[in-house]
Wavefront OBJ file of the C-alpha trace (Angstrom):
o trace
v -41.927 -2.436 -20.377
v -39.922 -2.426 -23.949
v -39.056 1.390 -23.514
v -38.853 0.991 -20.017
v -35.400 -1.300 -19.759
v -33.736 0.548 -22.290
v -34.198 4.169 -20.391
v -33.256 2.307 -17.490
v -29.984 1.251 -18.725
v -28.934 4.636 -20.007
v -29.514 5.995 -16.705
v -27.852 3.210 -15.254
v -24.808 3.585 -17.514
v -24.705 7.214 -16.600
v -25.065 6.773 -13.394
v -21.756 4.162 -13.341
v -20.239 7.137 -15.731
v -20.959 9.772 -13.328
v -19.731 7.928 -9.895
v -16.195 7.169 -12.184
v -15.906 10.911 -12.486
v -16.726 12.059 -8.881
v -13.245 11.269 -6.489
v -13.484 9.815 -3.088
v -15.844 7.252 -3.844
v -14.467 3.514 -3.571
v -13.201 2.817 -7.023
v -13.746 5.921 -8.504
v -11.289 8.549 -9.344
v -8.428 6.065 -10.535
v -4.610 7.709 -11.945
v -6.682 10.343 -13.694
v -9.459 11.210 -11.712
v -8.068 14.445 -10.545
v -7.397 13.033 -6.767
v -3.124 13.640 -6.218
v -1.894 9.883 -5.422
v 0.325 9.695 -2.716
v 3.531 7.602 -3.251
v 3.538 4.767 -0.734
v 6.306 4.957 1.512
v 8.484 1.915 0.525
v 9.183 0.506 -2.629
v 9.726 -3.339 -3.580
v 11.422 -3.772 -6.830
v 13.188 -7.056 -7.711
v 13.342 -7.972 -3.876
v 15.024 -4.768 -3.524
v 12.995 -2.562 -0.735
v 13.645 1.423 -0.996
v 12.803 3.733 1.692
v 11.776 7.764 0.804
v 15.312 8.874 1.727
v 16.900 6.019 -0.810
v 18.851 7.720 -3.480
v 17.132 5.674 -6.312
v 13.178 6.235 -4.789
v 11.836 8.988 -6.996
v 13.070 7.088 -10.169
v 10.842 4.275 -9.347
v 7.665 4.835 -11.320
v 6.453 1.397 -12.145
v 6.760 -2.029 -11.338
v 7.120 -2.047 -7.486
v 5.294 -3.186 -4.665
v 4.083 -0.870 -1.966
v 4.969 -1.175 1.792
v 3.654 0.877 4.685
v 6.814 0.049 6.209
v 10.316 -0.486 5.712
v 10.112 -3.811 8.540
v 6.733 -4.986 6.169
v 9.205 -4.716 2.889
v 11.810 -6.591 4.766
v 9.545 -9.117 6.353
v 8.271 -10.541 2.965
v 11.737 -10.981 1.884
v 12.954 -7.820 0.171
v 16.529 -6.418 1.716
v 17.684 -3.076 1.864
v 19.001 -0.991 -0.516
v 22.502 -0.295 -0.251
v 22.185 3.484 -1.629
l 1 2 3 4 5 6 7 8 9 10 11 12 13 14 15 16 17 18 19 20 21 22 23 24 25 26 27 28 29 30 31 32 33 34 35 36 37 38 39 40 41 42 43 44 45 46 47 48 49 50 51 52 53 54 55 56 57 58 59 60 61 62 63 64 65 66 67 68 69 70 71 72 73 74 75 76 77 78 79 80 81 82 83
């Protein structure tokens, strides 16, 4: 049983190593697991909500809050952006 658990947790660790590497598995894959994120289509920053077509969108790299929808964004209290 002594050389037993340690094999087992090798294969166990490779195992959780392997599933990290392969994409479409739930929380596998991550920023840099070769799988293309898709940018969510509204951004909440500083109650601020910017749609695709928003001047100031593609600068946003960090620090917002996804929406689905412009009305979602708006509904939790974010208002539109004026540009």
């Amino acid at each position: 049983m002594k050389r037993v658990l340690p094999a087992l947790l090798v294969f166990a660790g490779m195992g959780a190593a392997l599933a990290q590497s392969l994409p479409g598995l739930p929380g596998a894959g991550g920023p840099s697991g070769g799988v293309p994120q898709k940018a969510p289509p509204v951004k909440k920053v500083d109650g601020v909500c910017y749609p695709p077509e928003s001047q100031l969108y593609k600068r946003i790299t960090t620090g917002f809050i996804p929406f689905v929808a412009m009305i979602d964004c708006l509904k939790s209290g974010g208002v539109a952006a004026k540009r």
